[in-house]
C-alpha positions as CSV (number, residue, x, y, z in Angstrom):
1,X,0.0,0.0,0.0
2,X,1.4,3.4,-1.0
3,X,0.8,6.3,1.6
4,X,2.7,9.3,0.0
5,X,5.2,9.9,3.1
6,X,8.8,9.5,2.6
7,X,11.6,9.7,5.3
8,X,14.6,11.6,4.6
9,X,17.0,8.7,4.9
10,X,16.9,5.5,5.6
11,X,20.0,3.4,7.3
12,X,22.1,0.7,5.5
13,X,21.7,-1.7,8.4
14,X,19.9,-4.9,8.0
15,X,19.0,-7.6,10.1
16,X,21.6,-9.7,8.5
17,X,24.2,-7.2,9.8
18,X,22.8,-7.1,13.5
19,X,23.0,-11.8,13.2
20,X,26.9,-10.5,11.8
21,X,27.1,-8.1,15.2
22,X,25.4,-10.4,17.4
23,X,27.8,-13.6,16.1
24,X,30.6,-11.8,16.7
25,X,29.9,-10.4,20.1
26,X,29.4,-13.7,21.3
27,X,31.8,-15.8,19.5
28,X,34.7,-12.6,20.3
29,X,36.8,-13.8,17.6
30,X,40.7,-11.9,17.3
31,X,40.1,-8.4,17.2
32,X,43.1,-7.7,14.7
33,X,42.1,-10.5,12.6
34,X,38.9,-9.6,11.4
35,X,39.7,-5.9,11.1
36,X,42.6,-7.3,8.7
37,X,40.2,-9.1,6.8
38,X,38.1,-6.1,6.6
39,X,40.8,-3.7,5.2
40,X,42.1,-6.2,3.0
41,X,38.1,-6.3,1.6
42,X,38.0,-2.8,1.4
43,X,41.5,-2.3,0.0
44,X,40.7,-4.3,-3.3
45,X,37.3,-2.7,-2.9
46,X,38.6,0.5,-3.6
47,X,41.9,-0.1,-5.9
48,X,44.4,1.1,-3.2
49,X,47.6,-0.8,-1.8
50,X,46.8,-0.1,1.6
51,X,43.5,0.3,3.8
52,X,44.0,1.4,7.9
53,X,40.9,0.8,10.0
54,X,40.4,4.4,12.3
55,X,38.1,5.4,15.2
56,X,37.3,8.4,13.1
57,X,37.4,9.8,9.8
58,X,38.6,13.1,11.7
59,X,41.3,11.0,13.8
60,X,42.2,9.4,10.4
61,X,42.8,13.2,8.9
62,X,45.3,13.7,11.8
63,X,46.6,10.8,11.3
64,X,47.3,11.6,7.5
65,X,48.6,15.3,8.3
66,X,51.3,13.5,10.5
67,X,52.5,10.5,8.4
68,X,52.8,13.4,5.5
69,X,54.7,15.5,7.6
70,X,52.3,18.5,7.6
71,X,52.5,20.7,11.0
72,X,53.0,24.1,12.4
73,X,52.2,26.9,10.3
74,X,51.7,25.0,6.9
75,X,48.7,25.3,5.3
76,X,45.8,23.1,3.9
77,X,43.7,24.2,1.1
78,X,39.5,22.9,2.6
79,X,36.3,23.8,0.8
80,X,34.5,26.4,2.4
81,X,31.7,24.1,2.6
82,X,32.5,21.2,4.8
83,X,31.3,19.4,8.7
84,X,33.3,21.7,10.6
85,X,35.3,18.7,12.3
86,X,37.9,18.6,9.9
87,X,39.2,22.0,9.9
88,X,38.8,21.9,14.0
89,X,41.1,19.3,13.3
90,X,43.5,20.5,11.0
91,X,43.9,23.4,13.9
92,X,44.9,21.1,16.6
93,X,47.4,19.9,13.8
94,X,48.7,23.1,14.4
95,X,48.1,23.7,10.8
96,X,46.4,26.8,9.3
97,X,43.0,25.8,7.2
98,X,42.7,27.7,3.7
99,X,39.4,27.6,2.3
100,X,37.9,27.9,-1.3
101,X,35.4,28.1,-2.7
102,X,33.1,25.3,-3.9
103,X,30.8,25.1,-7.5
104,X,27.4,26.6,-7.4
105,X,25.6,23.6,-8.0
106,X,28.2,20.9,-7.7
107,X,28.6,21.6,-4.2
108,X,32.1,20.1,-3.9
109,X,35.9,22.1,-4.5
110,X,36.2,24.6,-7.6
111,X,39.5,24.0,-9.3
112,X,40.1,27.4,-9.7
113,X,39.5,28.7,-6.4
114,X,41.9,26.2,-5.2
115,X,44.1,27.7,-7.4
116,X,43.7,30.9,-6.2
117,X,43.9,29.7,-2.3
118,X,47.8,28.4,-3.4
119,X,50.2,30.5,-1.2
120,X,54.1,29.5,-0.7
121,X,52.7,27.3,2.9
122,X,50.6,25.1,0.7
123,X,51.3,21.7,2.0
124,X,47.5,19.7,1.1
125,X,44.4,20.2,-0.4
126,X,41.7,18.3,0.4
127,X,38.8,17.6,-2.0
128,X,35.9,16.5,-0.4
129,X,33.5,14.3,-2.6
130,X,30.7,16.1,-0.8
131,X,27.4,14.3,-0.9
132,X,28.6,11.5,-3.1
133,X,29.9,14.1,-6.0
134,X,33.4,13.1,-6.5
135,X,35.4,16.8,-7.4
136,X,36.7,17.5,-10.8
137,X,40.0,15.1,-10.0
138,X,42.0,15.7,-13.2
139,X,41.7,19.5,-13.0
140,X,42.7,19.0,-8.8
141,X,45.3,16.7,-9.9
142,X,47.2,18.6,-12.3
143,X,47.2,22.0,-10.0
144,X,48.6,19.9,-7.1
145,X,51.1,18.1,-8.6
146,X,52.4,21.0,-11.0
147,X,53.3,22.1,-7.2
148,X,53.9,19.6,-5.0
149,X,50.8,19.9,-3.4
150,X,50.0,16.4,-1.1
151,X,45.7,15.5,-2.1
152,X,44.2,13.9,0.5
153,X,40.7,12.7,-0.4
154,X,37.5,13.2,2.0
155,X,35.5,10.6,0.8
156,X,33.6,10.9,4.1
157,X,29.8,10.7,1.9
158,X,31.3,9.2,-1.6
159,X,32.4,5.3,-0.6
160,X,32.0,3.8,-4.3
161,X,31.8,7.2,-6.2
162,X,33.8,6.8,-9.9
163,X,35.5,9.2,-11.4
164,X,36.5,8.3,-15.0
165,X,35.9,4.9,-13.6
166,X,38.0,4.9,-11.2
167,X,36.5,4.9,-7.5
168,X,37.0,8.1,-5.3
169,X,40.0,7.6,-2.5
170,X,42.8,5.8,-5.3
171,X,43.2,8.9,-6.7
172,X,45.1,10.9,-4.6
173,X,47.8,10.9,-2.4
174,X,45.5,9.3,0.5
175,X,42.1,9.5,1.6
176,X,39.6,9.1,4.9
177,X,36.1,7.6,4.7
178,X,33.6,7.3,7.7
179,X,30.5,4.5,8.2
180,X,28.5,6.1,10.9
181,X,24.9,4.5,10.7
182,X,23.7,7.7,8.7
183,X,26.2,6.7,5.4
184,X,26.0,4.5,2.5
185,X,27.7,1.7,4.3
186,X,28.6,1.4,8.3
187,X,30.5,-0.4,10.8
188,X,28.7,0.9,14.1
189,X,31.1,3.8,14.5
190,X,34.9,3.6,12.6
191,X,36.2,4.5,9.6
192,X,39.1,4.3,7.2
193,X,41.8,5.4,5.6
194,X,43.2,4.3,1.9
195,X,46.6,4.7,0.3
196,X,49.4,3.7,-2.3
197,X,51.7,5.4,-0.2
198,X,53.7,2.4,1.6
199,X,55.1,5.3,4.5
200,X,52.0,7.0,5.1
201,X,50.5,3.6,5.6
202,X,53.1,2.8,7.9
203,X,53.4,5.9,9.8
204,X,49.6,6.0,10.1
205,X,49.1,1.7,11.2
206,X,51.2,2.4,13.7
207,X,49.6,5.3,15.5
208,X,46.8,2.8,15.3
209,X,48.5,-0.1,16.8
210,X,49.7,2.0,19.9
211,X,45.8,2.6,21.0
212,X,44.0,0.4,23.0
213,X,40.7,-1.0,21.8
214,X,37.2,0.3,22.5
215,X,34.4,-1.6,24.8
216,X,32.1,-3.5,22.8
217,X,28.8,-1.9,24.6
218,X,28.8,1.3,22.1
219,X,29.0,-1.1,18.9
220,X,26.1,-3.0,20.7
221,X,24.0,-0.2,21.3
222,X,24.8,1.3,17.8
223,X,23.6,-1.9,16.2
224,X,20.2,-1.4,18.3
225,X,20.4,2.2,17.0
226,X,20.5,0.8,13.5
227,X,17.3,-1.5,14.0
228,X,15.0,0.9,15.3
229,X,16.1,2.8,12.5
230,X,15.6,0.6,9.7
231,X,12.3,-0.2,11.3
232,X,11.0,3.3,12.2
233,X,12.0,4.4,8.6
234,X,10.1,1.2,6.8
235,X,7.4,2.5,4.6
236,X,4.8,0.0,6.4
237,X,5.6,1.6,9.4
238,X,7.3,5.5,9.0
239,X,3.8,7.3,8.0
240,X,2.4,6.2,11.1
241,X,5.8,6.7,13.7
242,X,8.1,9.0,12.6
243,X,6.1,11.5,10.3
244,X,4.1,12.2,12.9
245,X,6.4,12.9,15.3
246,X,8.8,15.0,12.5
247,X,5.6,17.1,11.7
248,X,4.8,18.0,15.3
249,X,8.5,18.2,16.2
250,X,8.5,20.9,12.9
251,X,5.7,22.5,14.8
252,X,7.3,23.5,17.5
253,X,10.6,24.4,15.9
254,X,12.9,20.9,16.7
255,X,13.8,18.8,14.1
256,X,13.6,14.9,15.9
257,X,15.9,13.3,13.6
258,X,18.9,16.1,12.8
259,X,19.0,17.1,16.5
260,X,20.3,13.1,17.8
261,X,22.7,13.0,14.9
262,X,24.5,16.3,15.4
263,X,26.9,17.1,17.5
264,X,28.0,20.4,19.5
265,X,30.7,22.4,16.8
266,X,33.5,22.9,19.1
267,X,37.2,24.3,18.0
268,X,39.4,21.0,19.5
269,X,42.0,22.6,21.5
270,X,43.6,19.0,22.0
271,X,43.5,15.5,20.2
272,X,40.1,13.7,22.1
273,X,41.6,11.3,24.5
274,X,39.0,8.4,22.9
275,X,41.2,8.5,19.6
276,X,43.8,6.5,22.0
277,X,41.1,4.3,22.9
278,X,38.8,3.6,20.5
279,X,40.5,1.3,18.2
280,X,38.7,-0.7,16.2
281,X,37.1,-4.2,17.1
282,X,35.9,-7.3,15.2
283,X,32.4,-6.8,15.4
284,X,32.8,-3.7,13.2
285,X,34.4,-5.0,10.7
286,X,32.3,-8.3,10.5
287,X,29.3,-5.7,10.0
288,X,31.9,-3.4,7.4
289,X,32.3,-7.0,5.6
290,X,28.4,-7.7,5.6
291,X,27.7,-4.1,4.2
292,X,30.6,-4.6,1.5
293,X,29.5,-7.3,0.1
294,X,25.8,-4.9,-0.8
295,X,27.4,-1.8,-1.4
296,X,27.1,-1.6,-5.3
297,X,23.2,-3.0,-4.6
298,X,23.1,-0.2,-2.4
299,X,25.1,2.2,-4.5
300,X,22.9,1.3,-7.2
301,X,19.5,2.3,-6.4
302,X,20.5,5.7,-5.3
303,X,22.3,6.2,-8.8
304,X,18.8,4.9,-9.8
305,X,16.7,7.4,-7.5
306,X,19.2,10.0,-8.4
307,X,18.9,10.1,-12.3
308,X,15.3,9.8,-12.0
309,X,15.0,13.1,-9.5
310,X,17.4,14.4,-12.1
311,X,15.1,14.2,-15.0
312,X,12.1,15.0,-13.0
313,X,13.5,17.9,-11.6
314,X,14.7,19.9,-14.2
315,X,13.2,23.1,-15.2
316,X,11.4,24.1,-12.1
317,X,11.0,27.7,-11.8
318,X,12.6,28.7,-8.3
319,X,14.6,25.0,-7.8
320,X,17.7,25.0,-8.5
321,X,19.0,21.4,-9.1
322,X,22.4,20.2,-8.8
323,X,25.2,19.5,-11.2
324,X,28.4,16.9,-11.3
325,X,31.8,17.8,-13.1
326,X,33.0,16.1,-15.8
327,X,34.0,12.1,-15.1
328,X,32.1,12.1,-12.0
329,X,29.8,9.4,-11.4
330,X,28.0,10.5,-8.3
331,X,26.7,7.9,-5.9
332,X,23.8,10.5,-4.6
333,X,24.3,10.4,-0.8
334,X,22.2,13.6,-0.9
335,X,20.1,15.6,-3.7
336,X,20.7,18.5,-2.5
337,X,18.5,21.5,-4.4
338,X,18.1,25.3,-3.7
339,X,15.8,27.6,-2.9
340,X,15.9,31.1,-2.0
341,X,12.5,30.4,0.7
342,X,14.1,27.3,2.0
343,X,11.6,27.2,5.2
344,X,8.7,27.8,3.3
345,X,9.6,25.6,0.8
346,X,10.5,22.6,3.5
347,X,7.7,23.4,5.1
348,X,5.3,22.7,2.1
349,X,7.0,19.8,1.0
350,X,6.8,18.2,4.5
351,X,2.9,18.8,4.0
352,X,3.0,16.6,1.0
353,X,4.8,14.1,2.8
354,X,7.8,14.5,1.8
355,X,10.6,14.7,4.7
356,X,13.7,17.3,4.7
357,X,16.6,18.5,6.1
358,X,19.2,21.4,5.6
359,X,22.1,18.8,6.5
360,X,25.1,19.0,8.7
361,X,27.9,21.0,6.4
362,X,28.6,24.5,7.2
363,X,30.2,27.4,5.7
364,X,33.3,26.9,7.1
365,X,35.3,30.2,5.6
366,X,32.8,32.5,7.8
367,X,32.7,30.7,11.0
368,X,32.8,31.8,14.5
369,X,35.1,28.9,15.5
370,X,37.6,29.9,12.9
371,X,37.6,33.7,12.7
372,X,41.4,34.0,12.2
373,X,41.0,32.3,9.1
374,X,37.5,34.0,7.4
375,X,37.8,33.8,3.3
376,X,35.0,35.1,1.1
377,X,33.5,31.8,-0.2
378,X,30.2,33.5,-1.7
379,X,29.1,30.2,-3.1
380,X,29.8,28.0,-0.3
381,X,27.7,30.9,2.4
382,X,24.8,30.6,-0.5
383,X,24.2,26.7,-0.4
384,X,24.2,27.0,3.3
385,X,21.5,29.5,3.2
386,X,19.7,27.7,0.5
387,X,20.5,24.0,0.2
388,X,17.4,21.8,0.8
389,X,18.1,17.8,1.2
390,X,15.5,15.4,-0.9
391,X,15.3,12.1,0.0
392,X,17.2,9.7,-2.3
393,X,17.7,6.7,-0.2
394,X,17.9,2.6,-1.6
395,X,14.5,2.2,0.1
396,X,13.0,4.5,-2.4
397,X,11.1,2.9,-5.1
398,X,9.6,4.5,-8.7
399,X,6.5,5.9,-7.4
400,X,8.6,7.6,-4.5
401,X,10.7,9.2,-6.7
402,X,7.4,10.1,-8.9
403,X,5.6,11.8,-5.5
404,X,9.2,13.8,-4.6
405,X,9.1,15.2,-7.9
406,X,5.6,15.7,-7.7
407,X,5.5,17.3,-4.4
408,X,8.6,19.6,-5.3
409,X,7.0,20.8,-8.1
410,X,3.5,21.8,-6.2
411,X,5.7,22.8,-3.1
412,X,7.8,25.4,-5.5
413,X,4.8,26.8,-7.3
414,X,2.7,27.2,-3.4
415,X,5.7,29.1,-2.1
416,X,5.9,31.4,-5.5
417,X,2.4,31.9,-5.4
């Protein structure tokens, strides 16, 4: 039975990833066994030489800024728009963040704004294949090594994403991915790092092999986490649960679902102290191994979802739909449109059913935790005024896609009228 009422996301885990979980919490099998056999997975997954199993994608960043030798005072070329955990970061590096801009529509770094942000402390750039868009690579590429500039990939959204055919974190110098219970694939917490480079994989395995592994009762409760989610977000069951409680949450200015996820934006003045104790442990990466092996299945259906809201979308006085650069083949981790009445418009398209969010990135280049390091990013301040998440999800058939596009084309002319 179709009811019209579509959740904004809806979480990779499966009931054959919480028997994977369960298994492994009982059986305890070696720790640094099954993580192995989860970055060797990954590793050939990807098309890299080497694949490092973090707490964090942000501890893995550190971690990549060390092995590469990048400290005090150089500097590392961001996008302006990005989660504002990485530049935190880059700060307790004791390295200066430069941001550029990103494309209008793209959402992710403009070449030439990364040429422009090039100053003689250049050490990195990092381009962040924001919302499953990998970047415009060869243009990146070609700036950055012309000037021995180090590429470190943020494939934080993108795990899969092609670009000329090749998949998003074998391209650079290194990359960092994350599989919180919100991406395309998780592992209850963790993340990764990939590489070619045989020292930075060194250098970075054994800052990982000097901290102390993590209790198992946060990957437990993350795999409950992941249940209720996948139920409360089933389309038997989400018009009658969590709509409701969005809408009346809406009502009285709270958003239920962004609020749990998010997280306090604070400047780190030191490294955490649970990066030195929250190595990774086997029941992750049974579950990382699990969500592998359905990743393209996964990956898939939102390319699916994606083209069709593509097509459907086009034209739409007021929407403004996004684009990819050449050789990107997008994953679609978000469809992320714009409108110059965002609230309005969210608001309408939540009375059609259709659930939204403005997302988690930030305009990083005007931010009060980094005012020593403002640069005008014009583009990157107007998709955080304007950017509007559509649902794009795997769970998302034709006729869900048909009733977005339906609802954002009523929603767009209500708010024009």
């Amino acid at each position: 039975m179709y009811f019209g009422r579509i959740p904004r996301f809806s979480p990779s885990f499966a009931p054959v990833d919480a028997w994977a979980a369960a298994r492994s919490l009982v059986t305890q099998p070696s720790d640094d066994a099954e993580v192995a056999r989860f970055e060797g997975a990954f590793a050939a997954y990807i098309g890299a030489r080497h694949a490092i199993m973090t707490p964090s994608a942000r501890y893995a960043f550190y971690l990549l800024l060390q092995a590469m030798g990048i400290g005090e005072d150089d500097e590392v070329i961001l996008p302006g728009l990005t989660y504002f955990a990485i530049p935190s970061i880059a700060v307790t590096a004791g390295v200066r963040p430069v941001f550029a801009d990103v494309g209008r529509t793209t959402h992710v770094l403009d070449p030439a704004a990364f040429e422009a942000a090039i100053g003689p402390r250049t050490r990195a750039v990092v381009p962040t294949h924001l919302y499953g868009t990998p970047c415009d690579m060869d243009a990146i590429l070609s700036i950055a090594r012309a000037r021995g500039i180090r590429v470190i990939e943020d494939c934080a959204q993108s795990t899969g994403a092609r670009y000329r055919g090749r998949r998003v974190g074998s391209l650079g110098d290194a990359a960092y991915y994350t599989f919180g219970l919100t991406k395309n694939m998780t592992t209850l917490s963790g993340a990764m790092i990939t590489t070619d480079d045989d020292a930075v994989a060194a250098s970075c395995r054994a800052a990982i092999d000097a901290t102390t592994h993590g209790g198992l009762g946060k990957a437990a409760k993350e795999a409950v986490t992941g249940l209720a989610m996948m139920f409360a977000t089933h389309p038997l069951l989400y018009p009658w649960t969590l709509h409701p409680a969005i809408r009346a949450g809406n009502a009285l200015g709270r958003d239920p679902i962004h609020e749990p996820f998010g997280e306090p934006e604070v400047l780190y003045t030191t490294l955490p102290a649970s990066f030195q104790t929250s190595r990774p442990r086997a029941v992750q990466a049974a579950v990382g191994c699990e969500q592998l092996a359905r990743i393209e299945r996964f990956n898939g259906a939102r390319r699916t979802n994606g083209a069709r809201l593509d097509a459907a979308l086009a034209g739409i006085p007021g929407v403004e739909v996004p684009t990819y650069p050449d050789g990107a083949e997008p994953i679609y981790m978000s469809f992320v449109v714009h409108h110059a009445r965002r609230d309005a418009f969210m608001a309408a398209l939540r009375r059609r059913g259709v659930d939204t969010t403005t997302g988690y990135m930030n305009d990083c280049s005007d931010h009060p935790l980094f005012p020593g390091f403002r640069r005008p990013c014009p583009e990157a301040a107007r998709a955080k005024r304007d950017q509007v998440h559509l649902p794009v999800h795997p769970r998302m058939d034709e006729a869900d896609v048909a009733h977005v596009a339906r609802a954002v084309r009523e929603a767009a002319a209500e708010v024009a009228a």
